[in-house]
C-alpha positions in Angstrom: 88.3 69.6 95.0 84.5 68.7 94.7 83.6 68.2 91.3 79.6 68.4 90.2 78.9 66.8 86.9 76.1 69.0 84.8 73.3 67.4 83.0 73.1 68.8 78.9 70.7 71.2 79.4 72.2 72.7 82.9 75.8 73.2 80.6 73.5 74.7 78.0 71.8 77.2 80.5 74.7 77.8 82.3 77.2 77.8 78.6 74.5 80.5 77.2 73.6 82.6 80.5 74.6 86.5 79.5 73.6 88.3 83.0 74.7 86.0 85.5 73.6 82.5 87.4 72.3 81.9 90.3 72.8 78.2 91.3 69.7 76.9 93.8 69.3 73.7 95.6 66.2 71.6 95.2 64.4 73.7 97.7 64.9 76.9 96.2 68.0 77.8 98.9 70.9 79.9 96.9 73.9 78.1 97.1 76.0 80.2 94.9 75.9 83.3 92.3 78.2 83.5 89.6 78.4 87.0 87.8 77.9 87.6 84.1 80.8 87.0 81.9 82.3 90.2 80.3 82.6 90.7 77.3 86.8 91.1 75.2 85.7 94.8 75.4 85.4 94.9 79.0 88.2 92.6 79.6 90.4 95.0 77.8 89.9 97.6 80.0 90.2 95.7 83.4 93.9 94.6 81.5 94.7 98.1 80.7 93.9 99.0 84.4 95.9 96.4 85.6 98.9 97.8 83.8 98.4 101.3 84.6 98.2 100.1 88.4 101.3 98.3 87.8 103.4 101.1 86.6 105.1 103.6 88.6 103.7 106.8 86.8 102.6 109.1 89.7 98.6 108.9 90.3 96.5 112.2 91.4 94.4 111.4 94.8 90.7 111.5 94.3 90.2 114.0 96.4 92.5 116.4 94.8 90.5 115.6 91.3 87.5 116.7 93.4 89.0 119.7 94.2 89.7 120.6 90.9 86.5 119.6 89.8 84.5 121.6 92.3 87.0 124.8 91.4 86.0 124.5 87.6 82.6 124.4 88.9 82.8 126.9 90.8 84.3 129.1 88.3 82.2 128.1 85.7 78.8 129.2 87.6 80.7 132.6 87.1 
């Protein structure tokens, strides 16, 4: 594996970066873009997803939860 050494201030940019990096070569080309980091709140829910993916609880199609949702609609604009 390739391994780039960072100056100080590139670890501190990169370290403190909140909505994502984009990493540029001297002539401006994009060589990579990493996303933000999420935050425990968001990382918690992508667990939790996980799990319920993982589990063998039936799941309801979206299209049927369409279907129900346009029904309610529907019966709503009654």
């Amino acid at each position: 594996m390739t391994e780039i050494i960072l100056t100080g201030d590139q670890t501190s940019l990169l370290v403190s970066a909140t909505d994502g990096v984009v990493i540029a070569d001297s002539l401006g080309n994009v060589i990579v873009r990493l996303p933000p980091k999420i935050s425990e709140e968001e990382s918690a829910i992508i667990e939790e997803a996980k799990r319920r993916l993982a589990s063998d609880q039936p799941r309801i199609p979206s299209s049927e939860v369409l279907a129900r949702l346009n029904r309610l609609n529907e019966q709503a604009k009654q």
